[in-house]
C-alpha positions as CSV (number, residue, x, y, z in Angstrom):
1,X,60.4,-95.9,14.2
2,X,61.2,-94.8,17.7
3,X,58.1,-94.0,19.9
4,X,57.5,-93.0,23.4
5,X,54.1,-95.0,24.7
6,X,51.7,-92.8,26.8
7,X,49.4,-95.0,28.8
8,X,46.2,-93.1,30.2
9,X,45.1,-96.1,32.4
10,X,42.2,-93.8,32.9
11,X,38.6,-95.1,33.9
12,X,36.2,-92.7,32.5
13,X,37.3,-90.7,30.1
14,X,40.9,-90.3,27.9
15,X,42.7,-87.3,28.7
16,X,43.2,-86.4,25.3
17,X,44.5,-82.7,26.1
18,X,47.5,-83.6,27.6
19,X,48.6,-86.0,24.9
20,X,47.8,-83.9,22.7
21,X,50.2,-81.3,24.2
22,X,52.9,-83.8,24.3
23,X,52.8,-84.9,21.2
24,X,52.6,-81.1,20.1
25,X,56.1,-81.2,22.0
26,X,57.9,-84.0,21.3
27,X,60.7,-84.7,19.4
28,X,60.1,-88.2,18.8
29,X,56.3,-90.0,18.4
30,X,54.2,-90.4,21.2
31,X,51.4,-93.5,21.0
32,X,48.3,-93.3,23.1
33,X,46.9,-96.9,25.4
34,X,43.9,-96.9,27.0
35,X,44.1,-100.2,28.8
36,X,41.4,-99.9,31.3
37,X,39.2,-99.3,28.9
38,X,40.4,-101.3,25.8
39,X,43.0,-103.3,27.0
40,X,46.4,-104.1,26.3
41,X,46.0,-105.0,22.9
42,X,47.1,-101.8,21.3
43,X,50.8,-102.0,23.5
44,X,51.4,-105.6,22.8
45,X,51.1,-104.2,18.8
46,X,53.2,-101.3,19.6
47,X,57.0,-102.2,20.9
48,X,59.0,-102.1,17.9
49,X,60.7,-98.9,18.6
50,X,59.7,-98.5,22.0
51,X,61.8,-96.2,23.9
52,X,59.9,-95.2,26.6
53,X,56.8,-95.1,29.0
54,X,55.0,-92.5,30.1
55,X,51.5,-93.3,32.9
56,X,49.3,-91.1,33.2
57,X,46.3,-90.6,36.1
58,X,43.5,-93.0,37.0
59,X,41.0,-92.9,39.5
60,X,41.6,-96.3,40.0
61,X,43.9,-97.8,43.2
62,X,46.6,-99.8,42.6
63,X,44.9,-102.0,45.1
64,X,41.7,-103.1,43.1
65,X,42.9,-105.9,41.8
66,X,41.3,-105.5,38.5
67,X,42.2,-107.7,35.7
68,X,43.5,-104.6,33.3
69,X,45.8,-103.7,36.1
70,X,47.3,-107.2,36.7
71,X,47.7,-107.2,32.9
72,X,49.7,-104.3,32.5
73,X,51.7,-105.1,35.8
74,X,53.2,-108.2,33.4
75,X,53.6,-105.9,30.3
76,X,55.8,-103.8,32.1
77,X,57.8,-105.6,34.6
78,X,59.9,-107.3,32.4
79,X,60.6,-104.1,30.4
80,X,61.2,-102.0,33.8
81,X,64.2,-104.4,34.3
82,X,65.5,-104.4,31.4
83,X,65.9,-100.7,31.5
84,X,63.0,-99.2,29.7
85,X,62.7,-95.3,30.8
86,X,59.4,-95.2,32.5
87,X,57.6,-91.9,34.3
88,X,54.6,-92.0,36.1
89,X,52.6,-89.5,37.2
90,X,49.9,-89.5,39.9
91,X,48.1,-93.2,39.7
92,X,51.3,-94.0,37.3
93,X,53.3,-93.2,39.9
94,X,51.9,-95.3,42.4
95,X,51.9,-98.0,40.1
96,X,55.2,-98.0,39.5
97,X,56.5,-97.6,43.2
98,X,53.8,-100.4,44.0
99,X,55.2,-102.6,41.8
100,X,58.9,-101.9,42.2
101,X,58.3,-102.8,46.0
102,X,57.0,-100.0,47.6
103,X,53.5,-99.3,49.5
104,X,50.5,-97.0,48.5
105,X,48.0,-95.5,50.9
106,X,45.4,-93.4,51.7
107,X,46.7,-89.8,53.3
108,X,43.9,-88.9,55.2
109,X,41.6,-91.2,57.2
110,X,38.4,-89.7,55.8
111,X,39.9,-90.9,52.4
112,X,39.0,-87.0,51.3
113,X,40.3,-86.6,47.3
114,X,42.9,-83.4,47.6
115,X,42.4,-80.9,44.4
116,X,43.9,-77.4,43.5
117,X,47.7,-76.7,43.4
118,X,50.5,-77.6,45.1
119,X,54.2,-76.1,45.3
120,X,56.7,-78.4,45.1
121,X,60.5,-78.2,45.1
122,X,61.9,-81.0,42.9
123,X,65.4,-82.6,42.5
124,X,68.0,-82.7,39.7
125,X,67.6,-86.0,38.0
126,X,68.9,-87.2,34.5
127,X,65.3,-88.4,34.1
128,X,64.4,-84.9,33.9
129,X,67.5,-82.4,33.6
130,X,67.3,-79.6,36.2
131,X,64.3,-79.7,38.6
132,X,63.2,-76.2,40.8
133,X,60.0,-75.1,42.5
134,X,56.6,-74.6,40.6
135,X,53.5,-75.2,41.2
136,X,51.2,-78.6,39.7
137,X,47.2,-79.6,39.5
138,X,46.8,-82.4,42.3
139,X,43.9,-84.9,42.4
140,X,44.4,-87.6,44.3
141,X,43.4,-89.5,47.6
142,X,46.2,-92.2,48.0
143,X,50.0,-91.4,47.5
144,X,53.2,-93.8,47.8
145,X,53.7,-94.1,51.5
146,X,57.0,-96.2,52.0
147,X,59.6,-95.9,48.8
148,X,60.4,-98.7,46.9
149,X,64.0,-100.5,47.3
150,X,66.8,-98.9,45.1
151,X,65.1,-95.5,44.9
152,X,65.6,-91.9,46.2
153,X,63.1,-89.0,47.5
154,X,63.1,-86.4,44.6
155,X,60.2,-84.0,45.8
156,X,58.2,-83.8,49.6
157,X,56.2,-81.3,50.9
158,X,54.6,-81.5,54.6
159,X,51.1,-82.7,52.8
160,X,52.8,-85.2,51.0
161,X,56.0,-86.9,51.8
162,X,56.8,-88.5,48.6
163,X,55.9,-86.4,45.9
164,X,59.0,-87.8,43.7
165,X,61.2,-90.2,43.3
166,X,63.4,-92.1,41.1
167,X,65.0,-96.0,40.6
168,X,68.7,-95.3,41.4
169,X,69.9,-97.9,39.2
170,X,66.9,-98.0,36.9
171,X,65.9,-94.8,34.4
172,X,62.6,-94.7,36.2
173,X,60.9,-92.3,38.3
174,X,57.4,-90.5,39.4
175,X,55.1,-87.7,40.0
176,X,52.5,-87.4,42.8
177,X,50.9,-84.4,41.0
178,X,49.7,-83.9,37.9
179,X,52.7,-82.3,36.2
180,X,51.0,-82.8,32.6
181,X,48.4,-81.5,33.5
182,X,46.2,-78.6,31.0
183,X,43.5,-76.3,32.2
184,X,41.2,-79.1,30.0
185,X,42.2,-81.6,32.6
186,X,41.2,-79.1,35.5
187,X,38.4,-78.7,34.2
188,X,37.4,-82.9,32.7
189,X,38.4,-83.4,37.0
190,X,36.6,-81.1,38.6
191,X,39.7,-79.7,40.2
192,X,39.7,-75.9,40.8
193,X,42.0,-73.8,39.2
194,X,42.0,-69.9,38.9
195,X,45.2,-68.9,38.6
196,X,47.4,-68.0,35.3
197,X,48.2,-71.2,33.1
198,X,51.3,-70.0,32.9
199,X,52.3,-71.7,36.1
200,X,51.6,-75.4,34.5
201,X,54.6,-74.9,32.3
202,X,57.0,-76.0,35.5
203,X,55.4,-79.4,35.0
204,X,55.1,-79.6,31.5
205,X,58.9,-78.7,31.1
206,X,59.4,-81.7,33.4
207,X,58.1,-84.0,31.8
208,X,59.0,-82.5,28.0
209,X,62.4,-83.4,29.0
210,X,61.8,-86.7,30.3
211,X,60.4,-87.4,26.6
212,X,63.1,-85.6,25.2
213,X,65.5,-87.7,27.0
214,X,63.6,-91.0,26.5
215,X,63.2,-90.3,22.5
216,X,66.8,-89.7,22.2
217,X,67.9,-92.7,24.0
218,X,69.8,-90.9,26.7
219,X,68.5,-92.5,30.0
């Protein structure tokens, strides 16, 4: 059966909210991985059917060198070039631009964490259908500083100046914020947020279509 793999390569606790409003979503079936904390067993089971990735948030760095990460750097290299649609979001998108060739660093010298909201203006892509300006839940300290080869600035703002991107050849791409974020995962990441949930449904429309787009074997 066709699936879409989330992976929350998250290192506290699962953020269970915004599968769960995925999978509420989708058109196709979404499987959860948890390889920080359990491995890659459960993804090496799961790719019959595999028609795309999705990677969440982490408050690891790409640069630990941990033996999870190195791990799932091998799973999905091979399957990034082969042409496996992939979106990652916050830490996933570092991952993926880190991987692909690109570089990941701190945006501020203090190495302060950024939290709230941010606008951004994003792209058209075919990874994501028609992009526009919303606002997404940020929480993050590094960001993807220098863009991989191959790929294209999809989103900056003047805090950030990669906030998207995408593989030109490749049916891959990423998002600096949080655009699955819920008000849950405000609140599981201490991140404020006041205003009207309303405005996370810029992000979650994003990244519903990437799934949509995935499932159907359109990228």
């Amino acid at each position: 059966m066709t699936h879409l793999a989330v992976i929350d390569p998250g290192t506290r606790v699962p953020e269970l909210d915004c599968f769960n409003r995925m999978a509420r979503r989708s058109p196709v079936r979404l499987t959860l991985h948890l390889p920080a904390l359990f491995g890659l067993d459960s993804l090496e089971r799961d790719t019959e059917g595999l028609a795309g990735v999705v990677i969440l948030g982490s408050g690891a760095s790409v640069h630990d060198d941990l033996p999870w990460q190195h791990a799932l750097a091998a799973w999905l290299m091979p399957r990034l070039q082969s042409g496996l649609p992939a979106l990652g979001l916050c830490y996933g998108h570092q991952l993926l631009a880190h991987v692909l060739g690109g570089t990941v660093g701190f945006l501020r010298d203090d190495r302060e964490k950024l939290k709230g909201l941010r606008s951004l203006t994003v792209d058209d892509d075919r990874l994501w259908g028609a992009g526009g300006t919303g606002q997404m839940v940020i929480s993050h300290r590094e960001a993807v500083t220098a863009l991989p080869p191959e790929c294209t600035l999809r989103g900056t703002t003047s805090v950030c100046a990669i906030e998207a991107f995408t593989h030109d050849r490749l049916p891959i791409g990423g998002f600096q914020p949080h655009p699955e974020a819920t008000t849950a995962f405000a609140s599981n990441n201490s991140v404020p947020f006041e205003a009207d949930p309303a405005v996370l449904a810029f992000g979650h429309g994003l990244v519903d279509q990437f799934i949509s787009r995935a499932g159907a074997g359109t990228l």
